[in-house]
N, C-alpha and C positions, 0 to 999 in steps of 0.2 A: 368655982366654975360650974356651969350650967355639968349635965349628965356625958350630952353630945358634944359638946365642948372640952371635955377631957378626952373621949374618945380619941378627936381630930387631932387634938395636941401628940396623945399617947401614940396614932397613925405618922405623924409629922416627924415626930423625935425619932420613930424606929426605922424608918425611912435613910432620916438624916446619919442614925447610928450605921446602918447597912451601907451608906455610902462612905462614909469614913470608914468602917473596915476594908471595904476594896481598896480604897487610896494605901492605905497603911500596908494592907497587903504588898500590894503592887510594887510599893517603894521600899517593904525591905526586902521582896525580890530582884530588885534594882541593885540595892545595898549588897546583896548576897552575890549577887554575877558579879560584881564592879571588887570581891573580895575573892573570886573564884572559889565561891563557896556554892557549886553545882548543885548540891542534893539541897539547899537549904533554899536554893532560889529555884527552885522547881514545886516544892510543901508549896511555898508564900505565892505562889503563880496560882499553882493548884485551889488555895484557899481563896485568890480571887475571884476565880473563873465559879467555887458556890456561889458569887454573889452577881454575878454576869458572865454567862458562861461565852458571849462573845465580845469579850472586851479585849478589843485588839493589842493594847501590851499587855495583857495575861497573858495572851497567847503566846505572844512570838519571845515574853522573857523563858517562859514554861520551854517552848521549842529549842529556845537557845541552848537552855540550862541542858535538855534533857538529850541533847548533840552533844555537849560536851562530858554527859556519862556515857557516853554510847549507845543511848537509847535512841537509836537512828528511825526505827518503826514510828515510835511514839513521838519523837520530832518533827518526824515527816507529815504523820496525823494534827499534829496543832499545826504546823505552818502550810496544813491544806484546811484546815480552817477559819486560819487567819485567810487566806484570800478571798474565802467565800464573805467575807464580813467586809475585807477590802482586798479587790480584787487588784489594785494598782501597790499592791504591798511593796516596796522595792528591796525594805531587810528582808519578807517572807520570801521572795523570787530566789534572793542569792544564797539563804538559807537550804533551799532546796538542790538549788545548784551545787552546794558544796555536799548535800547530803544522796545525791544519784545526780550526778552532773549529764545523763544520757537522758533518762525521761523526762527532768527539766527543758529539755529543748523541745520538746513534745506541748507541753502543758502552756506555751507563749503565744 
């Protein structure tokens, strides 16, 4: 291959590698809630969101995860960022609801 043409290849591949780690992330944060393994599906959220930091189920698995360790602060902070990426969130709305069900009514 030409100079520039490894280059683009070497651009393509790491591209490609970068988006399959999200995936994989993602889904053993998936794996990790769906085993109620909380602290493990929060790492694998977390590790998504290096690779997209508003990638809407990063967000709301990470949120989920980190309501069911009692990390209610940091819950509440991903699923007010998940709205801002999507504001029609309807798991981020009742996430929040269930985490201050008072200023929920506020924020509709």
């Amino acid at each position: 291959l030409h100079e520039s043409g490894a280059v683009l290849l070497s651009g393509r591949m790491l591209e490609s590698l970068r988006t399959l780690t999200l995936h994989l992330h993602n889904n053993a944060a998936q794996a990790a809630l769906s085993a109620r393994l909380w602290a493990q599906a929060s790492a694998h959220a977390s590790q998504a969101l290096e690779h997209d930091e508003a990638n809407a189920k990063a967000l709301y698995r990470r949120a989920l995860a980190k309501s069911k360790l009692g990390e209610d602060a940091a819950a509440r902070r991903d699923s007010e960022s998940l709205l801002k990426v999507e504001p029609g969130n309807r798991a981020a709305h009742m996430l929040l609801r269930q985490l201050d069900p008072v200023s929920e009514v506020f924020t509709n």
